[in-house]
PyMOL commands that place a pseudoatom at each C-alpha (Angstrom):
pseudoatom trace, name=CA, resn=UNK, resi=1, chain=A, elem=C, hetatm=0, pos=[21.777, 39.897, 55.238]
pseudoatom trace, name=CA, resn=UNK, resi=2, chain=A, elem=C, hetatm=0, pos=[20.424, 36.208, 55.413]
pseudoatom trace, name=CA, resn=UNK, resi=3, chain=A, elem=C, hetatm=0, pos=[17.192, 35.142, 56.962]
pseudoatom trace, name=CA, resn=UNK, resi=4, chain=A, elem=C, hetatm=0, pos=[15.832, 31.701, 57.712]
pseudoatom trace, name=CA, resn=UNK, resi=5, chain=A, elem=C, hetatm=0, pos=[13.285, 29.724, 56.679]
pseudoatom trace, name=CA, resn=UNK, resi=6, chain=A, elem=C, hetatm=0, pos=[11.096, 30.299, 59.183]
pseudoatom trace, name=CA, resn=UNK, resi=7, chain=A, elem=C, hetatm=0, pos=[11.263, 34.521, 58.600]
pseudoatom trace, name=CA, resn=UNK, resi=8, chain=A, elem=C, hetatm=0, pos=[11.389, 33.942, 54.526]
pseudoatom trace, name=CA, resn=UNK, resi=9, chain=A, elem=C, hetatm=0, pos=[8.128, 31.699, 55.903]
pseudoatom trace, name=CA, resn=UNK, resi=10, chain=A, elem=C, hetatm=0, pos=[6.298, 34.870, 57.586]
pseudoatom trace, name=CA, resn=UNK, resi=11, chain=A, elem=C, hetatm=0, pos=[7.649, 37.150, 54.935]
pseudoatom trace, name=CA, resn=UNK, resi=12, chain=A, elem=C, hetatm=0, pos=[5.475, 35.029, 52.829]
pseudoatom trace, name=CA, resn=UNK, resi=13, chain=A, elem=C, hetatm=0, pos=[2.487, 35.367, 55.013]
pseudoatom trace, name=CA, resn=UNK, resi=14, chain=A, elem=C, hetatm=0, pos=[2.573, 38.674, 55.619]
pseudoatom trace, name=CA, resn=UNK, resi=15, chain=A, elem=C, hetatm=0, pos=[2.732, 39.309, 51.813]
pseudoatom trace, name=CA, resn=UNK, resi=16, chain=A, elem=C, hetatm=0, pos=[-0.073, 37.204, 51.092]
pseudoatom trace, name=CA, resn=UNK, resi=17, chain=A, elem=C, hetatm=0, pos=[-2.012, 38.487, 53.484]
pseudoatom trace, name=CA, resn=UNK, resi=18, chain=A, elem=C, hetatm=0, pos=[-1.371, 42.019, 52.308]
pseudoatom trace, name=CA, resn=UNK, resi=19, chain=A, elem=C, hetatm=0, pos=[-2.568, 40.497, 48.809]
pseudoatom trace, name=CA, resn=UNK, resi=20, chain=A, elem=C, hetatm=0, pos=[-5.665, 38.961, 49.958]
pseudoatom trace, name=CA, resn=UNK, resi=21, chain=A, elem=C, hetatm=0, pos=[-6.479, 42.491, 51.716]
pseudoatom trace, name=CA, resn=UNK, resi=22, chain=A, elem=C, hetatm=0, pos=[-6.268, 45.032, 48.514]
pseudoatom trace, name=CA, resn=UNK, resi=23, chain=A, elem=C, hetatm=0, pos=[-7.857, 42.588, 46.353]
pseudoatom trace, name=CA, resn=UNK, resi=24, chain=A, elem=C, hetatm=0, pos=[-10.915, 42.332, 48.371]
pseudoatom trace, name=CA, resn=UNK, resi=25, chain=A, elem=C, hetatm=0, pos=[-10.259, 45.550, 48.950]
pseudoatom trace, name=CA, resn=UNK, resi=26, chain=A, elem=C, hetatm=0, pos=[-10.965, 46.426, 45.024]
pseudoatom trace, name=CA, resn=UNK, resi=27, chain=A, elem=C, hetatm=0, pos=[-13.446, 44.098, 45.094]
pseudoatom trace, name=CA, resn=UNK, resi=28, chain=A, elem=C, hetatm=0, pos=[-15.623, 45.958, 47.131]
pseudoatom trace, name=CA, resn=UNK, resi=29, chain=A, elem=C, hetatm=0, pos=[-15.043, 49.085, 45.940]
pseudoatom trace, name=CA, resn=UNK, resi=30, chain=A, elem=C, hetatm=0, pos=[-17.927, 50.264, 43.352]
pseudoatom trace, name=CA, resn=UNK, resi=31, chain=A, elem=C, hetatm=0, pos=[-17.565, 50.626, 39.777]
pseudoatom trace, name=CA, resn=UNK, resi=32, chain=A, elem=C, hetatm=0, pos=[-18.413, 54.488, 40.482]
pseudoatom trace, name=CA, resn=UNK, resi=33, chain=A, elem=C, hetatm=0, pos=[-15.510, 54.645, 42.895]
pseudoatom trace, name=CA, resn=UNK, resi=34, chain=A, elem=C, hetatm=0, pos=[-12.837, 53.214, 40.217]
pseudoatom trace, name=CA, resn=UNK, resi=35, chain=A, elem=C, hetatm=0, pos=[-14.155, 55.244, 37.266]
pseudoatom trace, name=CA, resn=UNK, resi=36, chain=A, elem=C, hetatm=0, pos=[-13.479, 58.176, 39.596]
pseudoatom trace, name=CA, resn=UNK, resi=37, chain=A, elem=C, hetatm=0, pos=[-10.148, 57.019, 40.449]
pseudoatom trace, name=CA, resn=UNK, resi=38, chain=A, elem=C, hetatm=0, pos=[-9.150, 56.356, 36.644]
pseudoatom trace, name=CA, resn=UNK, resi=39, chain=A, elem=C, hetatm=0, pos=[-10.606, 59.828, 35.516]
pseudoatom trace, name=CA, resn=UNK, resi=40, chain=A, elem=C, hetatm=0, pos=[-8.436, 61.386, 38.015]
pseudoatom trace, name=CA, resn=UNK, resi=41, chain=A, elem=C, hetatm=0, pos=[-5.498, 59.242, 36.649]
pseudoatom trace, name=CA, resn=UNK, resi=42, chain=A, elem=C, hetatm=0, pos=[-6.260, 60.469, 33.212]
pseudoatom trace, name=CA, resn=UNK, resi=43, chain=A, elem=C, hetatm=0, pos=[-6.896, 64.046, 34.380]
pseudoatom trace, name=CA, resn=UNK, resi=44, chain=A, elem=C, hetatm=0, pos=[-3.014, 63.849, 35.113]
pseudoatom trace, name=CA, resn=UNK, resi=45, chain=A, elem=C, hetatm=0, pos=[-1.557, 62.448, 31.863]
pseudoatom trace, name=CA, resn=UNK, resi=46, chain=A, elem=C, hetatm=0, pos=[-0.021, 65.129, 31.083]
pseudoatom trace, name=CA, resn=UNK, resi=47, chain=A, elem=C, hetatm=0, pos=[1.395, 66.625, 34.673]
pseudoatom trace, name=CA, resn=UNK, resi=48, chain=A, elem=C, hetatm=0, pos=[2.879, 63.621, 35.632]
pseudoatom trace, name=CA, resn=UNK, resi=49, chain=A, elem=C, hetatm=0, pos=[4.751, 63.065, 31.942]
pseudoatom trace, name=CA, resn=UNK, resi=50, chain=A, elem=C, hetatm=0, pos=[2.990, 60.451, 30.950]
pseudoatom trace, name=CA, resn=UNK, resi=51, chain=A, elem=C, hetatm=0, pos=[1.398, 61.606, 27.495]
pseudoatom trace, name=CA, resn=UNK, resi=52, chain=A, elem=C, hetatm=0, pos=[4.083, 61.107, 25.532]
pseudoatom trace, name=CA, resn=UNK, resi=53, chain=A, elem=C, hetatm=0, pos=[4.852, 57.280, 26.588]
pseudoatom trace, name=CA, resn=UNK, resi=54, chain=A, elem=C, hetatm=0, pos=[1.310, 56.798, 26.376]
pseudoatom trace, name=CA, resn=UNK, resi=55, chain=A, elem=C, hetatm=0, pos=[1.269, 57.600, 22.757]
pseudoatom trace, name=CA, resn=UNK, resi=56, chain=A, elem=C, hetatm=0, pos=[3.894, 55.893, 21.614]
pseudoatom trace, name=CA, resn=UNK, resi=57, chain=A, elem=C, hetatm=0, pos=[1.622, 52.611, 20.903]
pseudoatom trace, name=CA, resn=UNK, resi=58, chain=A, elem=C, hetatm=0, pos=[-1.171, 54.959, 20.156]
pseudoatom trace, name=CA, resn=UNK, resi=59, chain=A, elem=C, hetatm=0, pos=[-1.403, 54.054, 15.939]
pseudoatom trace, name=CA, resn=UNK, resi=60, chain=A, elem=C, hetatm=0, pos=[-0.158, 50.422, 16.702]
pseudoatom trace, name=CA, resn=UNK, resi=61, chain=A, elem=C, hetatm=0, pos=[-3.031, 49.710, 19.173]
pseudoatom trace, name=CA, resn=UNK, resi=62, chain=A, elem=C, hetatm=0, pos=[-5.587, 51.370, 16.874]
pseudoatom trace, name=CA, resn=UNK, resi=63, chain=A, elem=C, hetatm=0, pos=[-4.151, 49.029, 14.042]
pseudoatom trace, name=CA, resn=UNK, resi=64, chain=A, elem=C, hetatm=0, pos=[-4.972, 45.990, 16.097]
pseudoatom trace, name=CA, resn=UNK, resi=65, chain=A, elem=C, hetatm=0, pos=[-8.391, 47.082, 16.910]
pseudoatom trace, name=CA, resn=UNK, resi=66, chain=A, elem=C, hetatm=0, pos=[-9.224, 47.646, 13.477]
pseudoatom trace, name=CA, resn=UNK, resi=67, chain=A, elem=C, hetatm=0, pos=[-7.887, 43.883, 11.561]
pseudoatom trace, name=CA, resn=UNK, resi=68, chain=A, elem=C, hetatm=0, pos=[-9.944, 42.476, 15.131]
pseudoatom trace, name=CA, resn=UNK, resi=69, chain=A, elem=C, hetatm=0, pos=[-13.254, 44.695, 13.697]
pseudoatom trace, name=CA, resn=UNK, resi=70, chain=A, elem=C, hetatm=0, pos=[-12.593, 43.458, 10.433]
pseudoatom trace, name=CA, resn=UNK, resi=71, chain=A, elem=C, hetatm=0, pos=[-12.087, 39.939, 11.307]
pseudoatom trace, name=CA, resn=UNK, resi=72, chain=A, elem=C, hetatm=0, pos=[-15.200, 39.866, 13.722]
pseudoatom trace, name=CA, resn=UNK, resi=73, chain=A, elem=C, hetatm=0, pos=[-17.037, 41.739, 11.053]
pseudoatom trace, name=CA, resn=UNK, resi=74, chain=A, elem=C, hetatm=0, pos=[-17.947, 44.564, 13.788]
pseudoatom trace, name=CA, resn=UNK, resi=75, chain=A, elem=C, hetatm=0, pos=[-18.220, 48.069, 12.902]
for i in range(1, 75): cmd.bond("trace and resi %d" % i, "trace and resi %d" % (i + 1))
show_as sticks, trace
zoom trace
C-alpha cells in the first residue's frame, strides 16, 4: 500500500505530536511517581522473564564501574 506525500506529511505530524505529548507528559510527572513506576518494574523481574537477560552483563557492568572508581579515584 502506497501513500502520498501529503498523508506520509500528517503521518509525520501526528507522530510528532504524539512525541511532544508523552515527553511533557514525563516531564511533569514527579520523581515520586517514576520511582514508583520503576519499583514496580523491578518488582516483576522475575515474572515477566527478565532476570536472567538482565544478568547477563551483570559482572561486565560491575567491571566498568570499578576501572571508572579507580580512575576517578572514588571509593
Amino acid at each position: 500500500m502506497k501513500i502520498t506525500k501529503k498523508e506520509a506529511i500528517e503521518f509525520k505530524k501526528r507522530w510528532e505530536a504524539i512525541n511532544a505529548f508523552e515527553h511533557e507528559e514525563l516531564r511533569r510527572t514527579s520523581m515520586e511517581m517514576k520511582l514508583q513506576q520503576l519499583a514496580a518494574l523491578m518488582a516483576s523481574v522475575k515474572e515477566l522473564g527478565w532476570h536472567k537477560s538482565l544478568s547477563e552483563g551483570e559482572e561486565k557492568l560491575r567491571d566498568r564501574w570499578n576501572r571508572l572508581r579507580r580512575a576517578y579515584n572514588v571509593l
